[in-house]
C-alpha positions as CSV (number, residue, x, y, z in Angstrom):
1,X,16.5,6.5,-8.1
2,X,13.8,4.4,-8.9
3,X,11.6,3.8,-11.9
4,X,8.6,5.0,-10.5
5,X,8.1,6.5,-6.9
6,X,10.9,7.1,-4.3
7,X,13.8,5.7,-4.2
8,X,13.8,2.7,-1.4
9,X,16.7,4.3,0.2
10,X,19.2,2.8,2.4
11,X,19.1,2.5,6.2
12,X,22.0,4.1,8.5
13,X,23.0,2.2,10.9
14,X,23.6,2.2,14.6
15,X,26.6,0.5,14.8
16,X,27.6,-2.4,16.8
17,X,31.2,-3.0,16.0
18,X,30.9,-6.6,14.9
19,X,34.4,-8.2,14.4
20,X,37.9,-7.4,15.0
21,X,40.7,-5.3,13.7
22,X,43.6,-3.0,14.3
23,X,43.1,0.7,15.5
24,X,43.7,2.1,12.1
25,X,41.1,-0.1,10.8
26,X,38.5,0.8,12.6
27,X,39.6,4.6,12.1
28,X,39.3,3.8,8.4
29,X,35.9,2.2,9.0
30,X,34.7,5.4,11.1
31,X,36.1,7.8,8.4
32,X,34.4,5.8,6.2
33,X,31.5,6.7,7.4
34,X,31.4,10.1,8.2
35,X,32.4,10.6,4.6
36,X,29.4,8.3,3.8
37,X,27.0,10.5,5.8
38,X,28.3,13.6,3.8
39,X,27.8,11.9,0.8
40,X,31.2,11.7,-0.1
41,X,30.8,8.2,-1.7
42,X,34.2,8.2,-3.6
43,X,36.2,8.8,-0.2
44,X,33.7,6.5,1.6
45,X,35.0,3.2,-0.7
46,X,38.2,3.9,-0.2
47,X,38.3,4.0,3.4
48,X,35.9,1.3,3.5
49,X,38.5,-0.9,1.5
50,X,41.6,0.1,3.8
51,X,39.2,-1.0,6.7
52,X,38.9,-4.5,4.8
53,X,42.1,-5.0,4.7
54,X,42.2,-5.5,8.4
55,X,38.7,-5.9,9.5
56,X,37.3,-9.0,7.7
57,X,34.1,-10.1,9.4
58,X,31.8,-7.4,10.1
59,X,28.7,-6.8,8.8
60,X,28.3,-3.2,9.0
61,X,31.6,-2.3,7.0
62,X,30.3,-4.8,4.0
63,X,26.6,-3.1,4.4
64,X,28.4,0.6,3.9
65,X,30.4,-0.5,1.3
66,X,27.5,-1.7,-0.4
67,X,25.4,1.4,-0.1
68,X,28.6,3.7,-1.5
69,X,29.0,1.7,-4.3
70,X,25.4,1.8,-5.4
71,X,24.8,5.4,-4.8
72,X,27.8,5.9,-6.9
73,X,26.1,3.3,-9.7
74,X,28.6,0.6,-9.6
75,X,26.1,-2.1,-9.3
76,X,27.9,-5.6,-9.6
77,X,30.3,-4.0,-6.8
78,X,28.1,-2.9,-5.1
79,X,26.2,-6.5,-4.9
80,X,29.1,-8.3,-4.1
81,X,29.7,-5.8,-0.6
82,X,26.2,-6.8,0.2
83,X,26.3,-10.4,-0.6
84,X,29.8,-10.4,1.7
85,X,28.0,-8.7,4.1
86,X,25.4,-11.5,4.2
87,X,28.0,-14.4,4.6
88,X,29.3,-12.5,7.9
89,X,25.4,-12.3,8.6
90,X,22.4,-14.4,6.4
91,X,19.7,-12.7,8.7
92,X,21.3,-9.1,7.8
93,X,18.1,-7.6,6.4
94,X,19.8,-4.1,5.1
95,X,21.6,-6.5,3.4
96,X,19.2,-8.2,1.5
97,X,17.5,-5.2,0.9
98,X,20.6,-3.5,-0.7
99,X,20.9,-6.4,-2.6
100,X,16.7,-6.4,-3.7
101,X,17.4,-3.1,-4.8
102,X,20.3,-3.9,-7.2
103,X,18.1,-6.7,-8.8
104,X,15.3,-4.1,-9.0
105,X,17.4,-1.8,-10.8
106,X,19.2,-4.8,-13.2
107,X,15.6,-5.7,-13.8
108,X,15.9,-8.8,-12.3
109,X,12.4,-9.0,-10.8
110,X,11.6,-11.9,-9.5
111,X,15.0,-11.6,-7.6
112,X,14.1,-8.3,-6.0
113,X,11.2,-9.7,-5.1
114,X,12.0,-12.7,-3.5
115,X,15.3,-10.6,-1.8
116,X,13.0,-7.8,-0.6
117,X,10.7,-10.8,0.8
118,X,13.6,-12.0,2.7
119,X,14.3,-8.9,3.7
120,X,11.3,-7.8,5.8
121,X,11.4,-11.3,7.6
122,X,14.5,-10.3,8.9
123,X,14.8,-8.1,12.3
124,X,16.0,-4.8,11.3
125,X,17.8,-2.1,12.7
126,X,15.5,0.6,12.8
127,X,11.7,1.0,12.0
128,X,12.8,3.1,8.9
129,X,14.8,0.8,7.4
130,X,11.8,-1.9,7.6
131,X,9.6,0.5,5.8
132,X,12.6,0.9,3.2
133,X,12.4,-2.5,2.1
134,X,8.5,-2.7,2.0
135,X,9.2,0.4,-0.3
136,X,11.2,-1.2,-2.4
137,X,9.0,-4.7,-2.6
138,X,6.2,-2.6,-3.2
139,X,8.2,-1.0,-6.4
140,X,8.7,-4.4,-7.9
141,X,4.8,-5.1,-7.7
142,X,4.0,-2.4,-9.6
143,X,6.4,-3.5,-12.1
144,X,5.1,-6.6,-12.0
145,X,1.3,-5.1,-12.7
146,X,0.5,-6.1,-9.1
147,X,-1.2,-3.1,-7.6
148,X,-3.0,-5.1,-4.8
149,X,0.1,-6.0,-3.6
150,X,2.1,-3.2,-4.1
151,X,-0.9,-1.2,-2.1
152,X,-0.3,-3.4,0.9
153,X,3.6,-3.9,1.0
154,X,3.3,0.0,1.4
155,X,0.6,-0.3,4.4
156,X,2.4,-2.7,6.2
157,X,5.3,0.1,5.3
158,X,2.7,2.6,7.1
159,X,2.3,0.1,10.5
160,X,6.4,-0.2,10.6
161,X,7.1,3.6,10.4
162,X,3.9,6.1,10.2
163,X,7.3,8.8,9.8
164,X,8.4,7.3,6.6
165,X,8.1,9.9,4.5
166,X,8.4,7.8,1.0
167,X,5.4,5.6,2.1
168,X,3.2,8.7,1.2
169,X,4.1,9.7,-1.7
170,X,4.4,6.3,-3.4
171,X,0.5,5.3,-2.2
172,X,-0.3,8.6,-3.2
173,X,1.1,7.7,-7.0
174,X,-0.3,4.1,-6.5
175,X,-3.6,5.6,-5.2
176,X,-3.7,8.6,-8.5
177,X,-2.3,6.9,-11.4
178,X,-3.4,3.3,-10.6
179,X,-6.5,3.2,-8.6
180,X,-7.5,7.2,-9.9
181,X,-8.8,7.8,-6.6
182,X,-7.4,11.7,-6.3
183,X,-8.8,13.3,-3.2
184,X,-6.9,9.9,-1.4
185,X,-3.7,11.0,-3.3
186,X,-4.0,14.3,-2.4
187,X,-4.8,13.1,1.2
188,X,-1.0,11.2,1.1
189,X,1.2,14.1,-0.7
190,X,-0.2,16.4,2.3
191,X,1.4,14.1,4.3
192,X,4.7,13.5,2.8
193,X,5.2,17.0,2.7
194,X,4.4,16.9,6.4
195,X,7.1,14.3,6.9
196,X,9.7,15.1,4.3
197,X,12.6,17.5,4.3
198,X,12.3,20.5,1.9
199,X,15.7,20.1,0.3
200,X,14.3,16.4,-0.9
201,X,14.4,15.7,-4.7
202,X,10.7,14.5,-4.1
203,X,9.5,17.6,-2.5
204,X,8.6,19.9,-5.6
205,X,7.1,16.7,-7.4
206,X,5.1,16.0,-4.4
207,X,3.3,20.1,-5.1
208,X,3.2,19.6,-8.9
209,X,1.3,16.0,-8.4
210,X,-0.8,17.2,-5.6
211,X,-2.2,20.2,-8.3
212,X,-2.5,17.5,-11.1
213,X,-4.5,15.2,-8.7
214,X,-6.1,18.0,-7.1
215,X,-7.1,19.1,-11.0
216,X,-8.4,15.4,-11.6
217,X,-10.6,15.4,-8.3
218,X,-11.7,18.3,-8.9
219,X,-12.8,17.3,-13.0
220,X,-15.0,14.2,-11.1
221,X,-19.1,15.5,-11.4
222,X,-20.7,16.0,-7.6
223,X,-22.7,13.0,-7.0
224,X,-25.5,15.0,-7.7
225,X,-26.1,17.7,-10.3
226,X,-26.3,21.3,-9.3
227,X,-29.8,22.7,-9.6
228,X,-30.9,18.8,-9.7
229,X,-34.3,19.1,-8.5
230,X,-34.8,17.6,-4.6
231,X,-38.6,16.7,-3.3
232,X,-37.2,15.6,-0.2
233,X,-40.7,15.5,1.6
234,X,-41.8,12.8,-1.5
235,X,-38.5,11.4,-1.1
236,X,-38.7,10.2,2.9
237,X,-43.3,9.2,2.1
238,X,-41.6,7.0,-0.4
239,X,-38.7,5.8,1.7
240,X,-41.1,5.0,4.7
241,X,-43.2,2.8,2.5
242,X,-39.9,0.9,1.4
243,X,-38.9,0.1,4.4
244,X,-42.6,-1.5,5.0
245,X,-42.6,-3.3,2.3
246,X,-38.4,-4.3,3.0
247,X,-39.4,-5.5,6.5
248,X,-42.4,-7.9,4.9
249,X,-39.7,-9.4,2.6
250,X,-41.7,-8.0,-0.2
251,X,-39.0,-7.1,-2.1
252,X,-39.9,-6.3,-5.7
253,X,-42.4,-3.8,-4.2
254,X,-39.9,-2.4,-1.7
255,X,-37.1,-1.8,-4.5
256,X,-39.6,-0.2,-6.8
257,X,-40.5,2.5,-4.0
258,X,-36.1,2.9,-3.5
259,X,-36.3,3.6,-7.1
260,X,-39.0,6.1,-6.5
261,X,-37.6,8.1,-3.4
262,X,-34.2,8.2,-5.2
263,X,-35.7,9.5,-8.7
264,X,-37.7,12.2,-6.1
265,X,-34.7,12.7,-4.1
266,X,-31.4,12.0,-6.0
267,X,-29.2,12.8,-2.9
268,X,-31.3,10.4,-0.8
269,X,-28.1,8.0,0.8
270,X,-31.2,6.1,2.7
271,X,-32.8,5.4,-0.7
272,X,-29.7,4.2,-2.6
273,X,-28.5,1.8,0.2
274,X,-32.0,0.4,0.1
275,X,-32.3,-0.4,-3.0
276,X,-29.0,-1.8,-3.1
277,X,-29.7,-4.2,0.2
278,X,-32.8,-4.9,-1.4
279,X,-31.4,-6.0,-4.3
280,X,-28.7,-7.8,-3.4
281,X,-31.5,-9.9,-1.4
282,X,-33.0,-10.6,-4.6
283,X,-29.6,-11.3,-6.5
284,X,-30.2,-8.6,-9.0
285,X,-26.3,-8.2,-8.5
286,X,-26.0,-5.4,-11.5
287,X,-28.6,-3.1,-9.6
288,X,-28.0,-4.1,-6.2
289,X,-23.8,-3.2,-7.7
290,X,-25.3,0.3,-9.6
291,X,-26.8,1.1,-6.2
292,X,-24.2,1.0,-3.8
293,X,-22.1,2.2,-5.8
294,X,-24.6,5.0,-5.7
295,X,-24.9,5.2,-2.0
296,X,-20.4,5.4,-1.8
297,X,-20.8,8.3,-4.0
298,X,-23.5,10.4,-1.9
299,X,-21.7,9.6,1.7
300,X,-17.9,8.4,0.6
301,X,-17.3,8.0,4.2
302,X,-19.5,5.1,4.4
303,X,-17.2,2.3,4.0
304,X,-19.7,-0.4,3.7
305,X,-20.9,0.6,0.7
306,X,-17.5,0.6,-1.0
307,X,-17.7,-3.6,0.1
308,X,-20.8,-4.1,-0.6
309,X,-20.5,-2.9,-4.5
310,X,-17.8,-4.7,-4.4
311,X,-19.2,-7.8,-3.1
312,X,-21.6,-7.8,-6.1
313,X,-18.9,-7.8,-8.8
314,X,-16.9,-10.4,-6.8
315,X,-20.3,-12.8,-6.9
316,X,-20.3,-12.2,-10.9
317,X,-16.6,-12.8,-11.2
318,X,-15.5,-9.8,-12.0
319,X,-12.2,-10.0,-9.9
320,X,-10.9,-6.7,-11.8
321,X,-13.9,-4.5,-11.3
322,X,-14.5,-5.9,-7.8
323,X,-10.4,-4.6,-7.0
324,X,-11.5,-1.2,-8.1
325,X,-14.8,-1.0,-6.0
326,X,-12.8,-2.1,-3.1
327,X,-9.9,0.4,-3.5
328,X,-11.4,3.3,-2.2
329,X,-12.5,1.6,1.3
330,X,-9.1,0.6,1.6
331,X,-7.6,3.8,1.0
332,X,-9.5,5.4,3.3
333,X,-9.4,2.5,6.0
334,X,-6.7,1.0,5.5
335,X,-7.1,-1.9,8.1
336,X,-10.6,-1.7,8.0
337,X,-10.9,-5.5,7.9
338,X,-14.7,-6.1,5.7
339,X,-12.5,-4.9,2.8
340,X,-9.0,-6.8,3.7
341,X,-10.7,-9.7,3.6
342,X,-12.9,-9.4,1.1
343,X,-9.4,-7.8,-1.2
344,X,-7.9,-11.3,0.1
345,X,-11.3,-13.4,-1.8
346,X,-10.6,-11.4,-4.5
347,X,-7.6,-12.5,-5.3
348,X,-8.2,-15.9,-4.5
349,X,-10.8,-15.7,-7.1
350,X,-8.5,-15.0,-9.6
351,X,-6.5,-17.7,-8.5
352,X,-3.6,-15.6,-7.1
353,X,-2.9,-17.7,-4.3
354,X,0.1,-15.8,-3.0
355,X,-1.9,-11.9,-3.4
356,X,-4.4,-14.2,-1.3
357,X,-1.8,-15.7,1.1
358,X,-1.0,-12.3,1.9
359,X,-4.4,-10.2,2.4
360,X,-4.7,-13.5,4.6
361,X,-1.9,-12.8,6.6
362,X,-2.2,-9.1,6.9
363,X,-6.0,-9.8,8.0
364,X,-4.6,-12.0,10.8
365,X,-2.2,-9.7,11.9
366,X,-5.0,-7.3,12.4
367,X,-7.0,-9.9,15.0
368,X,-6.0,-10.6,18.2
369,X,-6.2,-14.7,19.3
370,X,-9.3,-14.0,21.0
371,X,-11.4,-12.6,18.7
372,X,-13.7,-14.4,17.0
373,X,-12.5,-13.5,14.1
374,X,-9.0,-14.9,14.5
375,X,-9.9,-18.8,14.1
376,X,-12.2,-18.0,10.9
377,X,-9.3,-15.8,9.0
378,X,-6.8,-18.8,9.9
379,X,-9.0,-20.9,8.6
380,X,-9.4,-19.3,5.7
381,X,-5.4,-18.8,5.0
382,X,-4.6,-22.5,5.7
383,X,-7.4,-23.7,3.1
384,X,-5.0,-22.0,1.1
């Protein structure tokens, strides 16, 4: 398996007999398989060989040679089936995949990544077997310390098979260990254990993580204290005057009386948004950040104030810190496109062009032509 998550896997195909052969080869290649399916792997290669010997162009009988060797760990055989498989077929995207894998587990990351890319271009056989290979090019991102992208190979994982077991419980480890946002990991073991079969290797990893992050949300102090004291009646005289003073564009004077109705009231959403908006209008970035950030914590199913914290760390550079602020709107949303495109400006501030290329791409693939939205987000991605 894998280094970290599920294993990509490896897509069964339906079979369209592509080439020619003898009777006895194709009974070899059909025994082949069924001894493949029953995991059989040692009688699967030989039958797969006997079917060579006779059958010398099809794609399929390279692709299940391929997978037998690997599951039995014989990698450099197991890349050569694949790579013979893509000389019958270049476009044969199990194929690449099978081969992404090997290089994943050789190391080889750049490889993978580029053979995993390839890969998903390709027109696959089956929805699963797309989401396999986002799987996998999401596995080589988090090698390569690229969470971002590793977050959304997985969701375009999500769009090509929402039955994809794996999908789940690799965001859910991305999600825990990466972005420590635990009720959202939680949230994506529940549903791999929907989706996956009992007898999986995963399964009892998928309980023992789901108490660990369920421990870890748990740990994570309510937003405000217990026996916190609440003048909620001082709170909303306060707020009212705010929003005066807010609509006169007196500012300073409008932030001071957020300050007040949230130090009255310290579970007052209303009062921590203000302040924030108010801030922000001021450029006070650090308060106008401290209070939205505020305001996500008090309603965490306001997405907009997940962007708009992290709209104030983007403005003062801090790419890394922005990421994080961001994380939880996507997780929760995840095509909820304020944050994709914002995620997509982070990483073009770091200079990341192909993280940015991406978020562009998977922002654009979200709009339809006619939106208004379309022209500016292709825009954006060709000024890349």
């Amino acid at each position: 398996m894998l280094k970290q998550g599920i294993g990509i896997g490896l897509a069964v195909l339906a079979l369209g007999w592509s080439g020619c052969g003898g009777d006895s080869g194709m009974r070899d290649l059909k025994s082949g398989i069924a001894a493949f399916r029953e995991k059989r792997y040692d009688d699967a290669v030989v039958a797969f060989e006997k079917a060579s010997r006779r059958i010398g162009n099809s794609t399929e009988l390279y692709y299940y040679l391929g997978c037998s060797r690997l599951l039995k760990g014989e990698l450099d055989l197991a890349y050569a089936a694949f790579n013979s498989a893509i000389d019958v077929n270049p476009n044969h995207g199990e194929s690449l995949a099978g081969m992404g894998e090997v290089a994943y587990f050789r190391n080889e990351l750049p490889k993978a990544r580029g053979l995993f890319l390839q890969a998903v271009m390709q027109q696959m056989a089956s929805p699963e077997a797309a989401a396999m290979a986002y799987n996998g090019l999401s596995m080589v991102y988090r090698e390569e310390k690229k969470p971002a992208l590793a977050r959304l190979s997985l969701l375009n994982a999500q769009r090509c098979c929402k039955d994809y077991a794996p999908t789940y419980y690799n965001l859910a480890q991305l999600y825990g260990d990466t972005y420590h946002l635990y009720e959202e990991a939680v949230d994506q073991l529940g549903l791999y254990l929907q989706l996956a079969d009992k007898s999986d290797a995963y399964y009892e990893k998928a309980k023992n993580h789901m108490k660990r992050f369920g421990a870890a949300a748990a740990a994570i102090p309510p937003a405000v204290p217990a026996g916190a004291s609440r003048d909620e009646a001082a709170a909303q005289r306060l707020l009212d005057q705010a929003m005066e003073m807010q609509v006169a564009k007196r500012y300073p004077r409008a932030a001071k009386a957020f300050r007040d109705a949230l130090n009255a009231d310290p579970g007052n959403f209303n009062a921590a948004w203000g302040l924030g908006v108010v801030s922000a209008k001021q450029r006070l970035r650090v308060e106008a950040r401290d209070a939205f950030k505020r305001a996500s914590a008090l309603r965490p199913g306001f997405l907009d104030a997940y962007v708009s914290a992290a709209e104030q760390s983007f403005q003062m550079r801090k790419y890394d810190e922005a990421e994080q602020l961001i994380a939880p709107a996507i997780a929760r949303s995840p095509f909820y496109l304020p944050a994709v495109k914002l995620m997509g400006e982070i990483c073009k501030g770091r200079k990341d062009t192909e993280a940015a290329r991406m978020h562009g791409e998977f922002c654009l693939s979200l709009l339809k032509e006619n939106d208004p939205q379309y022209a500016e987000c292709k825009a954006w991605l060709e000024s890349l």
